[in-house]
C-alpha positions in Angstrom: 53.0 64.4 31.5 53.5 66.8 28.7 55.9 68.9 31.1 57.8 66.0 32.0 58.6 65.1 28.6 59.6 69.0 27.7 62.0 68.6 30.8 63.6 65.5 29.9 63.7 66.7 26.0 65.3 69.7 27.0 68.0 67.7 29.7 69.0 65.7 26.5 69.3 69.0 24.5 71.4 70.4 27.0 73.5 67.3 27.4 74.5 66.2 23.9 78.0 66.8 22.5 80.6 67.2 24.9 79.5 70.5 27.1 76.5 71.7 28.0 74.5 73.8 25.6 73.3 77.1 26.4 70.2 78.7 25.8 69.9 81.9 24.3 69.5 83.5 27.4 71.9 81.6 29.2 74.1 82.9 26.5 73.1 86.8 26.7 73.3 86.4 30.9 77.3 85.1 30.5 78.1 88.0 28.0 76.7 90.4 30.2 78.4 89.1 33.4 81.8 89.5 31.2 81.0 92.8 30.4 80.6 93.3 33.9 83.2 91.7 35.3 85.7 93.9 32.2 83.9 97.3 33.4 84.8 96.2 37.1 88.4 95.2 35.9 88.9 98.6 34.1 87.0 100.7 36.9 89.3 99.2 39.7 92.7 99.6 37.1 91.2 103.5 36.4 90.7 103.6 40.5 94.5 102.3 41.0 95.7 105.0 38.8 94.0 107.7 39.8 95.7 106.9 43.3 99.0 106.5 41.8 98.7 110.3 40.1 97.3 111.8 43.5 100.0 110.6 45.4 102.7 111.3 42.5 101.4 115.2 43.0 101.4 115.1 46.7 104.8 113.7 46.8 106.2 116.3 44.4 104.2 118.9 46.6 106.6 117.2 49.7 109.3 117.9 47.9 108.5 121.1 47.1 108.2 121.5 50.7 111.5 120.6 51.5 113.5 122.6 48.7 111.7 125.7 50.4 112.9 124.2 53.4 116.2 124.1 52.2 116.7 127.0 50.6 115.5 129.6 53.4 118.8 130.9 54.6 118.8 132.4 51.1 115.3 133.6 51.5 115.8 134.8 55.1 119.0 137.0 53.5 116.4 138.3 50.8 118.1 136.0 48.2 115.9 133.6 46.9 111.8 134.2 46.6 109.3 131.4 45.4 106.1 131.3 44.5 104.1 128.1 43.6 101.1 127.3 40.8 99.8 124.0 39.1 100.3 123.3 35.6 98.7 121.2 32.9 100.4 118.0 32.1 100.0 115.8 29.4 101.7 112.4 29.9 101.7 109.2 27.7 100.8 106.0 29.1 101.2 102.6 28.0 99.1 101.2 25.8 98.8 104.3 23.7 96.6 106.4 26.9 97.3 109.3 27.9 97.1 111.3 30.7 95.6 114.8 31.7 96.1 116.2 35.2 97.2 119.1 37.3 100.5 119.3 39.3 102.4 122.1 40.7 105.5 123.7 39.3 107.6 125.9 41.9 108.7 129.6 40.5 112.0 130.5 42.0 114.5 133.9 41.6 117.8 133.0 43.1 120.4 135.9 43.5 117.6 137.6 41.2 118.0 134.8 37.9 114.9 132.9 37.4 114.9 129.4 37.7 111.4 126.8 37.9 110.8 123.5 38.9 108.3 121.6 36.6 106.4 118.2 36.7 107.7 116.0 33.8 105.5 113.1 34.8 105.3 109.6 36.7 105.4 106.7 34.1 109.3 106.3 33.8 111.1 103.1 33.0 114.0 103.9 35.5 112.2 106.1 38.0 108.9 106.4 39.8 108.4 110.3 38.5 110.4 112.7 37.3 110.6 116.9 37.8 113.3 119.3 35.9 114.6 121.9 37.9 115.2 124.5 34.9 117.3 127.9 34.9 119.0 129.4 32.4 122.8 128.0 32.9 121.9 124.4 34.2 119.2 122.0 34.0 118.9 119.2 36.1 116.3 116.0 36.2 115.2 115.1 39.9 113.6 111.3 39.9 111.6 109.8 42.7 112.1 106.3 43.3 110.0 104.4 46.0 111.3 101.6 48.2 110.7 101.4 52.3 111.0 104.9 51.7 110.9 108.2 48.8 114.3 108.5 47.7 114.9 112.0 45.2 117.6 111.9 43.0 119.5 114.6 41.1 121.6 114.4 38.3 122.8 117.9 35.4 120.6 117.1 32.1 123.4 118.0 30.1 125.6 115.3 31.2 124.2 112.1 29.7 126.3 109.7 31.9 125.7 111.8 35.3 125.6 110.2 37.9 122.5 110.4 40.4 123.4 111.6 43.8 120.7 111.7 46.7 119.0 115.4 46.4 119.5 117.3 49.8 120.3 120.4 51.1 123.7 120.1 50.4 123.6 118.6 46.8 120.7 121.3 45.6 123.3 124.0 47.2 125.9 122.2 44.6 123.0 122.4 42.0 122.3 126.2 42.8 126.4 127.1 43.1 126.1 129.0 39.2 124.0 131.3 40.9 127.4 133.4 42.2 
């Protein structure tokens, strides 16, 4: 009998006011599940980014790929030697984060004047990544931008309204003309 009335004294506890009151417990077992379910949320958000940055440096590593590509009739004449290594980026997020990771840079001579190709960094309002292609005379800014497919872009630094054109074989051989 005694139990029954605890029951029904605590059912009327629990049911006055407009919601339901929560024990203690209750309480401590609904905080934890938020701090669970946050942890989850920022685990799966770190999980997505960490993706994003491995396949921002494989996709630079592609293109990397394809300038060596591009460029070996000058190599095959003895006019143009590479040589790849990572780097250490630092690049700031939203939200005040940053970001630490490796990517690769490519070391070039061309016509014996050095030139390099660096990793700027992925988190660009009007790009989806961004490398400079640095030599002494010219510097240019290559963008990625992802739709159906990876689209580089290339455009000279100095030339604040320069207008993107698709990089290729041809428009890197424009790029690399000061080397005469």
């Amino acid at each position: 009998m005694a139990l029954a009335w605890h029951r029904s004294c605590r059912d009327i506890r629990m049911t006055k006011g407009q919601g339901i009151e929560m024990s203690e417990m209750d309480k401590l077992a609904a905080q934890m599940k938020q701090q669970r379910n946050r942890k989850t949320i920022a685990d799966d958000a770190s999980m997505d980014q960490e993706k994003k940055f491995t396949h921002w440096i494989e996709s630079v590593g592609k293109l990397f790929d394809d300038i060596q590509v591009w460029l070996d009739p000058l190599a095959q004449s003895d006019l143009a030697q590479f040589e790849r290594g990572m780097m250490d980026v630092e690049e700031k997020l939203p939200q005040n984060r940053v970001a630490k990771y490796e990517a690769p840079f490519l070391a070039m001579a061309i016509n014996g004047k050095a030139a390099r190709i660096v990793t700027v960094g992925l988190c660009f309002t009007d790009s989806d990544g961004a490398v400079d292609f640095m030599a002494r005379e010219k510097q240019y800014r290559i963008t990625r931008h992802i739709g159906s497919d990876v689209q580089w872009m290339i455009r000279n630094k100095s030339e604040h309204l320069g207008k993107d054109v698709v990089l290729n074989q041809d428009s890197l051989a424009d790029a690399i003309r000061h080397y005469l």
